[in-house]
VOGU-3710 file (C-alpha; in Angstrom, 3 decimals, decimal comma):
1> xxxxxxxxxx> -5,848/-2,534/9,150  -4,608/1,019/8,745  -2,680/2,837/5,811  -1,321/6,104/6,206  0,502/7,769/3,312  -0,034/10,977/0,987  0,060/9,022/-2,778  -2,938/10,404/-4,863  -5,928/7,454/-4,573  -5,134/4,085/-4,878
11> xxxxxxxxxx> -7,652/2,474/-6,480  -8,639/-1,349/-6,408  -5,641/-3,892/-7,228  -6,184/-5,541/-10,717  -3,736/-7,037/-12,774  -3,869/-5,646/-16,177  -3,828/-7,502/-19,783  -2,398/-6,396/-22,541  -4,509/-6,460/-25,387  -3,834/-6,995/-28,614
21> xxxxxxxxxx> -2,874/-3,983/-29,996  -0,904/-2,445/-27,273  1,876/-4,128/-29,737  1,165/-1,850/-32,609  0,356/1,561/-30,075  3,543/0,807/-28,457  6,575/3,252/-28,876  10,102/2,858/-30,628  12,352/2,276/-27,872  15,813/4,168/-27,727
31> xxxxxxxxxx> 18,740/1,691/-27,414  20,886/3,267/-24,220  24,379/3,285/-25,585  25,738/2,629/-22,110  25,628/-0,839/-20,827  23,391/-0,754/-17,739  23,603/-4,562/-16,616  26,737/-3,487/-15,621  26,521/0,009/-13,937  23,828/-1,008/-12,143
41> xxxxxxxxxx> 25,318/-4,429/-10,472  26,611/-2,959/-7,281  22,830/-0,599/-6,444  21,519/-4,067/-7,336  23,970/-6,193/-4,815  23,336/-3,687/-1,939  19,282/-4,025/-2,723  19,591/-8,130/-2,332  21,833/-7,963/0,624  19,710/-5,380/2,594
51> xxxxxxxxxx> 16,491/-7,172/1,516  17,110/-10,315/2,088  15,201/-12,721/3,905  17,125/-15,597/5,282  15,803/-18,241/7,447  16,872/-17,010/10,671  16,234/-13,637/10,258  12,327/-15,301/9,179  12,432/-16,843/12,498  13,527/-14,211/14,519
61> xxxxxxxxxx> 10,491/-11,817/13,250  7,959/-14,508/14,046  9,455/-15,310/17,349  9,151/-11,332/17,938  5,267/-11,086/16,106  4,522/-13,952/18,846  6,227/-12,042/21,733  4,666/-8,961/20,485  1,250/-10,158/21,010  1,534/-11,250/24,288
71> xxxxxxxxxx> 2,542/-8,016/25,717  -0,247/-6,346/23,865  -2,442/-9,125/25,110  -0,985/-8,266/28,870  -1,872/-4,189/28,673  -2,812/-1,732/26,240  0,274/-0,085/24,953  2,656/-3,443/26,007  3,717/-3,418/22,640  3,521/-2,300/18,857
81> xxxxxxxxxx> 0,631/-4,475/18,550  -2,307/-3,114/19,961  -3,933/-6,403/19,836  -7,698/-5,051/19,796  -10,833/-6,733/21,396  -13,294/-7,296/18,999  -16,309/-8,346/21,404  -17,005/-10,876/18,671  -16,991/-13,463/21,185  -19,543/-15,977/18,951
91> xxxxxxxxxx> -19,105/-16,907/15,289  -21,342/-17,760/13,339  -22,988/-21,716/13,137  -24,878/-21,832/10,069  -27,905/-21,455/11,883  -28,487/-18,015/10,755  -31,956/-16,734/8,805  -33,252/-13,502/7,994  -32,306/-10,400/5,958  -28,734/-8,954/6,436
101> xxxxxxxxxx> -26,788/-5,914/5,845  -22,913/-5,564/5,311  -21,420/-2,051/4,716  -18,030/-2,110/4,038  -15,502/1,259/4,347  -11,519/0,531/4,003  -10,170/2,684/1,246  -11,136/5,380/-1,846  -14,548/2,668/-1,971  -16,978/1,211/-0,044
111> xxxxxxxxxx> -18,587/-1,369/-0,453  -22,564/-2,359/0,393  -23,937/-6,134/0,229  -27,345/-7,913/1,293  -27,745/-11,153/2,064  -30,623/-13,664/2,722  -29,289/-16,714/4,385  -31,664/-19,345/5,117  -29,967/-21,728/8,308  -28,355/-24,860/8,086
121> xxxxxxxxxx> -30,337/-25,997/5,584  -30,389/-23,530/2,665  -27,134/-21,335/4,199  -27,009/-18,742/1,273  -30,090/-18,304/-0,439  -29,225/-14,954/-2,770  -26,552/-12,113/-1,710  -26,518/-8,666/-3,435  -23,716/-6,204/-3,910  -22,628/-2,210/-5,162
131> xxxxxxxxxx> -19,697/-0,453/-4,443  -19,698/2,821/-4,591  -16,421/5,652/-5,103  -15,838/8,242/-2,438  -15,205/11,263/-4,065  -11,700/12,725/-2,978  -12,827/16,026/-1,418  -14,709/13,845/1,024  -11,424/11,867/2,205  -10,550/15,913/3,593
141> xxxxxxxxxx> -13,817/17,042/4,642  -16,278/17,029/7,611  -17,411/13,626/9,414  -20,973/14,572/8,847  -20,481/15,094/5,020  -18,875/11,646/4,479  -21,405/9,892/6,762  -24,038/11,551/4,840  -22,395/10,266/1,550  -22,335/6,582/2,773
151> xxxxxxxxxx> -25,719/6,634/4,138  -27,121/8,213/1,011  -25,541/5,234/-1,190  -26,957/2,799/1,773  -30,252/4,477/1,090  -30,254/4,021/-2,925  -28,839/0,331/-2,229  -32,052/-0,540/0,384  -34,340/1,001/-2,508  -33,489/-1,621/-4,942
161> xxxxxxxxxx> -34,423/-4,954/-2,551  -35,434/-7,166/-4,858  -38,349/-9,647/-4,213  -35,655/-12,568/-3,674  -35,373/-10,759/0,333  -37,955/-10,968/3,155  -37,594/-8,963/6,226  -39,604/-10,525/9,047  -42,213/-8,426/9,647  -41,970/-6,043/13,454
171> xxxxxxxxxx> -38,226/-6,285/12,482  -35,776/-3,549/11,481  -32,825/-4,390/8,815  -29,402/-4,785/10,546  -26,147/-4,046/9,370  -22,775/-5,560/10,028  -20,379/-2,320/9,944  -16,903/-3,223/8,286  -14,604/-0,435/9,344  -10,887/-0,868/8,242
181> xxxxxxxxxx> -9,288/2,521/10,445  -7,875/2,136/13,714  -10,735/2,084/16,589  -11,109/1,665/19,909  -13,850/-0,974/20,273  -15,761/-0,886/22,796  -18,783/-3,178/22,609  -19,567/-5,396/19,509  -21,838/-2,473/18,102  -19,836/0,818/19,408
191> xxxxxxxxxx> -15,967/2,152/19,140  -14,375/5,188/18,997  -11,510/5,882/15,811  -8,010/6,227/17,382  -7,220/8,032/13,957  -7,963/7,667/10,009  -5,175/6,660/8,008  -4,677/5,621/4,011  -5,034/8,640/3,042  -8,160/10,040/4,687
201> xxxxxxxxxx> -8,040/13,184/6,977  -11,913/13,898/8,236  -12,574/15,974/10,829  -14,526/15,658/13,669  -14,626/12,007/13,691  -11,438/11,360/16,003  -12,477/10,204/19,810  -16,699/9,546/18,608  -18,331/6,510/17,737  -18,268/5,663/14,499
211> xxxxxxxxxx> -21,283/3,255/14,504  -23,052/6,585/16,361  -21,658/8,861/13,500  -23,536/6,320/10,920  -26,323/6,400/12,506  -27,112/9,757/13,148  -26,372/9,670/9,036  -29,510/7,727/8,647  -31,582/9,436/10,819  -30,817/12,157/8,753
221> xxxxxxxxxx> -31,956/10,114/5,517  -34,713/8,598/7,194  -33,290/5,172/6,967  -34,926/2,649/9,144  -31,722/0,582/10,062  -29,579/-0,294/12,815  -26,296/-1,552/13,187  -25,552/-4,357/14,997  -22,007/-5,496/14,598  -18,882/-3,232/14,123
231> xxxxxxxxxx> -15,969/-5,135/13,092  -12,770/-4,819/10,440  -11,817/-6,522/7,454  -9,969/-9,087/8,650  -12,687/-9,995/11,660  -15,108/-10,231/8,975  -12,960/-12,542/6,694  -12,459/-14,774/9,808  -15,979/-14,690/10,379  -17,325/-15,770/6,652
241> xxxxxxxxxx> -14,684/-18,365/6,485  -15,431/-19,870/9,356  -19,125/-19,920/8,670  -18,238/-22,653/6,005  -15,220/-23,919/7,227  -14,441/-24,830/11,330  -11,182/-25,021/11,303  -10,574/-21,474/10,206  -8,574/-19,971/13,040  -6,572/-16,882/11,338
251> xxxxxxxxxx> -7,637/-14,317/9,482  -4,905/-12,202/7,222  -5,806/-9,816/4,714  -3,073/-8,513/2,201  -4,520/-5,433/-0,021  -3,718/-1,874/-0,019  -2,966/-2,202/3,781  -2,951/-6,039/5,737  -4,180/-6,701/9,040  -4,491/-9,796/10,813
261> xxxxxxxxxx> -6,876/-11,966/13,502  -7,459/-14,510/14,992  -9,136/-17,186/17,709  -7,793/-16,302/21,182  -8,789/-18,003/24,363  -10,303/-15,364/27,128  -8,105/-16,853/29,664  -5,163/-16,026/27,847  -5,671/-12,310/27,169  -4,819/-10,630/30,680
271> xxxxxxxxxx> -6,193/-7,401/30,132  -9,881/-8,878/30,055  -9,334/-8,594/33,703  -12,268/-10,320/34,613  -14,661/-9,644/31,696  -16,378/-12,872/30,629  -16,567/-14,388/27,130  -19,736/-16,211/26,821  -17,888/-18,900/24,562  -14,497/-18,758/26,455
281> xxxxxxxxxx> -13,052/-17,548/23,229  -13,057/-13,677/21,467  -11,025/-12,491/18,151  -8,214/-10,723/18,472  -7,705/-7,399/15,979  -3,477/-7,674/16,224  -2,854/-4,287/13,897  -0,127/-6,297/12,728  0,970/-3,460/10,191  2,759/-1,523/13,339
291> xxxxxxxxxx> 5,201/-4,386/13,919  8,614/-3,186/13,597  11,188/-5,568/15,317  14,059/-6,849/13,220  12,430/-6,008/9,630  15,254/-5,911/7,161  15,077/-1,895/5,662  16,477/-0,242/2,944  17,463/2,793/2,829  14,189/3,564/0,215
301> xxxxxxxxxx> 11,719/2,177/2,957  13,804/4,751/5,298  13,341/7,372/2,686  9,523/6,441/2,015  8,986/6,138/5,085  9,938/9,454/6,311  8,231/11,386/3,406  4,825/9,448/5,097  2,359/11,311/7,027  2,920/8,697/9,825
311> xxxxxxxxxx> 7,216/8,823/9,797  8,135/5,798/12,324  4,694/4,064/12,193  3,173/0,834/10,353  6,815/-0,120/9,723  5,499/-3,989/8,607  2,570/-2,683/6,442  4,866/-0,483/4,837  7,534/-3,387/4,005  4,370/-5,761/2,870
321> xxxxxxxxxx> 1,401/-4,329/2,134  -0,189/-3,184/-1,740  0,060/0,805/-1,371  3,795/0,686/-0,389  5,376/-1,754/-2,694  5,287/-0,046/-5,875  6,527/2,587/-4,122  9,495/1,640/-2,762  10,409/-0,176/-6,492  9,760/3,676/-7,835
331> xxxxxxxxxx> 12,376/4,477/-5,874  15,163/2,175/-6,463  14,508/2,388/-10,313  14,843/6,463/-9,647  18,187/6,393/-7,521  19,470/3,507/-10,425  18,518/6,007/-13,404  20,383/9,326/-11,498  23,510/7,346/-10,458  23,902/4,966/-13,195
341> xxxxxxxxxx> 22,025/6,299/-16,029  20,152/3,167/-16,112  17,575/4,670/-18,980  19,759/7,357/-20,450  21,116/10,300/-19,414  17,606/12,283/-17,576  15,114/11,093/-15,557  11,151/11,298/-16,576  9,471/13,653/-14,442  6,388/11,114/-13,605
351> xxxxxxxxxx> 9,220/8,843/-12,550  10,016/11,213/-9,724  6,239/11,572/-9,136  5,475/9,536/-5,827  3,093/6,754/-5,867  3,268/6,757/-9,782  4,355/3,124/-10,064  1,686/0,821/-8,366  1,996/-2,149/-7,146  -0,364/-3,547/-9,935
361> xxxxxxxxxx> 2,040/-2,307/-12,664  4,803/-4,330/-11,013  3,138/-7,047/-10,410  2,156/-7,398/-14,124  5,620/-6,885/-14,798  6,585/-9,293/-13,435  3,845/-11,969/-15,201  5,992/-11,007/-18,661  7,744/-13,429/-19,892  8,323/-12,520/-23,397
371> xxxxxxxxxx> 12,169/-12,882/-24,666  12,178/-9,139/-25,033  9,956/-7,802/-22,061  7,964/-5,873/-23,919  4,751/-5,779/-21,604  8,018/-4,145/-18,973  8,720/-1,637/-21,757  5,363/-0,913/-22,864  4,462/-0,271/-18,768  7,453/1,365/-17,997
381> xxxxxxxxxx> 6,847/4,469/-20,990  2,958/4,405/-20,383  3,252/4,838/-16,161  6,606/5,880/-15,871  7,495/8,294/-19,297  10,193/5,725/-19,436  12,250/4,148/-22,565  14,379/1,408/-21,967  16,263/-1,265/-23,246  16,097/-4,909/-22,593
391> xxxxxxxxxx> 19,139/-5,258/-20,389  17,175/-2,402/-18,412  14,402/-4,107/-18,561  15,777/-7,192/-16,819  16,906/-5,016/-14,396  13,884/-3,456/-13,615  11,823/-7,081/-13,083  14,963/-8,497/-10,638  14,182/-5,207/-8,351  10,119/-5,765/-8,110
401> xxxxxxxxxx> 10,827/-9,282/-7,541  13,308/-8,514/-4,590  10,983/-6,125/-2,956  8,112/-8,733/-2,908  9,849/-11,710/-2,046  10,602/-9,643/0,694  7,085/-8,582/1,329  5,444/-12,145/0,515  8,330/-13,900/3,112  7,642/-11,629/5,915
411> xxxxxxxxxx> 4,256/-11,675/5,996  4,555/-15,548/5,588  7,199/-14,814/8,631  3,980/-13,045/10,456  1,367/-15,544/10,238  3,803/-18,470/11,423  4,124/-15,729/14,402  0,375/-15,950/15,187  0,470/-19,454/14,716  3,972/-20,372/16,982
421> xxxxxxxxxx> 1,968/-18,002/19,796  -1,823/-19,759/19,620  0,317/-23,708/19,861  2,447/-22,598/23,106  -0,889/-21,730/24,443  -2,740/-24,504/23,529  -0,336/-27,600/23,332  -0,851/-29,045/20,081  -4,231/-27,886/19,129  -2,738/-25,831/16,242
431> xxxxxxxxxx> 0,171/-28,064/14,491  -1,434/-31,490/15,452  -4,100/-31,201/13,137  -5,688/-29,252/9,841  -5,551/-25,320/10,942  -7,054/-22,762/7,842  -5,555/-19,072/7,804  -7,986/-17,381/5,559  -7,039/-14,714/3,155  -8,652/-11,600/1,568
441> xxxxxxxxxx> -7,027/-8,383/-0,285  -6,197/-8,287/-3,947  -2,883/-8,276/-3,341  -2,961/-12,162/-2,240  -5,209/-12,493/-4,819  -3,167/-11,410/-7,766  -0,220/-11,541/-7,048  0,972/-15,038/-7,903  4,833/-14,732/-7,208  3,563/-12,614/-3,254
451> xxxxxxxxxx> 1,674/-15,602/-2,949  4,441/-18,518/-3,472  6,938/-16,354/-1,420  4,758/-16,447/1,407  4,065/-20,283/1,305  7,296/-21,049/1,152  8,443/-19,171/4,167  5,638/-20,659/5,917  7,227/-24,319/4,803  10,393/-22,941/6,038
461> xxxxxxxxxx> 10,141/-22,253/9,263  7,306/-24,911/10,070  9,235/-27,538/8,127  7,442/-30,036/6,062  5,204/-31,822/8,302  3,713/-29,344/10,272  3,310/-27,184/7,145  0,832/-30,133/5,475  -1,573/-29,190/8,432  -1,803/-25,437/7,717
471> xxxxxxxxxx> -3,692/-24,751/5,255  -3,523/-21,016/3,786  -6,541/-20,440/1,731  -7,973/-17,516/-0,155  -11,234/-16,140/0,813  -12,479/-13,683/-1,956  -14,453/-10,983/-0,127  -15,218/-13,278/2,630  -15,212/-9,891/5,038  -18,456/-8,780/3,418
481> xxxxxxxxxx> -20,387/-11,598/4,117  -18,669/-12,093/7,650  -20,230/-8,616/8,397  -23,451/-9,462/7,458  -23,016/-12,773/8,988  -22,034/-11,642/12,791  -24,759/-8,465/12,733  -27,260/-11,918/12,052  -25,305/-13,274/15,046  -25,642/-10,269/16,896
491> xxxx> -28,881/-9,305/16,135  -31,288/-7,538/18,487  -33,825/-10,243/17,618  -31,806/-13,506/17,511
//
């Protein structure tokens, strides 16, 4: 998965409550004397007509997602989609034991977790998590300073084993590496970052190992660990669902960015040229987020897009994925309030700040259902400096729906791609019986209308029948145990 944008820190996607007394804190609201329902119609037309999502525009982008992917399956650089080898070519059985590491990096966190898992037997026996802020100046600095920083909270995280884990003795602990940038994998415990994106700009990390860069960090501490497995987010999700679940063939997470994997057969991926799986089988990193071909724009993803540090780039992620969409609804609300005055005559200065409306503040927008809106109002003045009226109000919800039906169709549109691309190959192995597309990200997670837009475009396009035996299922931070998981399945010692 890979973000690239200049909005201050995103931080983790919540839906939030209003609590009781955000009634009485809440301020008067100005009645507009103008009539925006009506100014606003035509802004409002054009936004449904460019957005929309019809059923053969749905099947023409997963008809192109499944082209996509074999070309980037054929040769690096064949398409969009660099369709990634992840060298994970076993999954895990159940038959794991032992003491396990997971460190997780993706965003402005990251994430460390322990696990003892005790074979088919006792699976699970205790797990173990912190999560620990990066602070902002180390998003700019040097590779060796953020390294450093992880290791350090690694370190503190190791010093607080409890006596629920046992490492085999003569062994050292292992660590599945979750790391959610672009890289260049080249084994299943070395690859080299292509670049960082969401928002990070290190340098000195570009063209190295990053599972060398970590480890030279704890040397450094004087941490006795090794990592065994580097994967991504998605990999890792595939990998913990699976562990519970065999029919798990898809991976998809949907949070601040989205990537996608999945189950590939070796003889089906032409650039292998001649490298063995030992199962026959390998995941497949697709980078979904650069997809591009016949994604219905506006001209605010246009405009968004081209204010982005990566102008032309992760076109899909940027139509479908958490960091973008509150964006792009910031900017239709600001081009609706300069042309048609649609809350009063000026327009509040944090409204023209970008990346001040998140996608959690439209998302509980859009869970209001009061007669007069007022969780809308009470978001718009807090986030926004906003006062509105109810007709604006309305207004307001009707645009954040728009841009995430969008956003939950397509990406519905994406995984039937996968999906249309694994049956051709494999003849009915896919739609003839129960298939599970796992899911991770907070923005699946909370977002209930995201999540009914993209099961039904799913229904759509498979129609009814096929669509009973596809089972999309959530899989809450199923990538940190899939990391710790495939280092036990990698392990120097298994």
């Amino acid at each position: 998965m890979s973000v690239a944008a200049t909005p201050p820190a995103v931080g983790p996607f919540y839906l939030r409550r209003r609590s009781p007394s955000t009634a009485m804190s809440m301020p008067r609201f100005r009645m507009a004397v103008r009539s925006a329902a009506v100014s606003v119609t035509p802004l409002l037309t054009k936004l449904h007509n460019d957005s929309a999502t019809p059923l053969p525009l749905l099947r023409h982008v997963a008809d192109a997602m499944a082209a996509d992917m074999r070309a980037g399956l054929a040769v690096d650089g064949g398409s969009d989609l660099k369709m990634i080898l992840s060298y994970v070519d076993s999954l895990p059985s159940g038959n794991e034991e032992g003491l396990f590491y997971a460190l997780d990096l993706g965003g402005t966190n990251f994430r460390v977790l322990r696990v003892q898992l005790g074979g088919k037997q006792e699976r699970v026996i205790a797990t173990e998590f912190d999560q620990v802020s990066i602070p902002k100046e180390l998003m700019f600095g040097t590779s060796e300073q953020l390294f450093d920083f992880i290791a350090s909270g690694l370190a503190k995280f190791a010093q607080k084993e409890g006596n629920k884990f046992h490492l085999p003795t003569g062994t050292k602990r292992e660590i599945g590496f979750t790391f959610s940038f672009p890289v260049k994998q080249t084994s299943i415990d070395s690859g080299i970052l292509i670049k960082w994106t969401k928002g990070f700009s290190v340098s000195g990390t570009a063209g190295k190992d990053v599972v060398a860069c970590l480890n030279e960090a704890m040397e450094r501490r004087g941490l006795d660990m090794r990592v065994s497995a580097l994967i991504n987010d998605a990999v890792g999700t595939l990998a913990g669902a699976r562990y519970w679940d065999d029919d798990v063939m898809v991976a998809v997470i949907l949070g601040t960015g989205t990537n996608a994997c999945y189950v590939e057969r070796a003889d089906a991926i032409p650039k292998l040229q001649g490298q063995v799986s030992s199962s026959g089988r390998t995941i497949i990193n697709t980078e979904w987020g650069a997809f591009s071909d016949g994604l219905p724009l506006t001209e605010f993803d246009r405009e968004m897009d081209a204010a982005s540090i990566n102008p032309g780039e992760q076109i899909f992620e940027k139509t479908i994925s958490g960091m973008y969409l509150g964006e792009i609804v910031r900017r239709v609300l600001v081009k609706m309030a300069e042309a048609d005055a649609l809350f009063g005559e000026s327009v509040p200065e944090k409204l023209s700040t970008p990346f001040a409306l998140r996608t959690p503040d439209i998302c509980a927008m859009q869970q209001d259902i009061s007669d007069d809106l007022q969780d809308v109002g009470s978001i718009l003045y807090n986030v926004a400096g906003v006062e509105s009226n109810l007709s604006a109000r309305k207004i307001v919800v009707d645009v954040c729906d728009t841009v995430v039906k969008r956003g939950g169709r397509l990406a519905g549109a994406g995984i039937v791609g996968i999906l249309q691309k694994m049956e051709e190959d494999s003849k009915g192995l896919i739609f003839g019986k129960r298939t599970v597309v796992a899911m991770d990200g907070g923005l699946y997670e909370n977002y209930p209308q995201y999540r009914r837009y993209l099961q039904e475009a799913v229904t759509e396009l498979l129609g009814t029948e096929i669509s009973k035996n596809v089972v999309i299922e959530h899989s809450k931070d199923g990538s940190g145990i899939g990391a710790a998981l495939l280092a036990a399945a990698n392990s120097q010692y298994a």
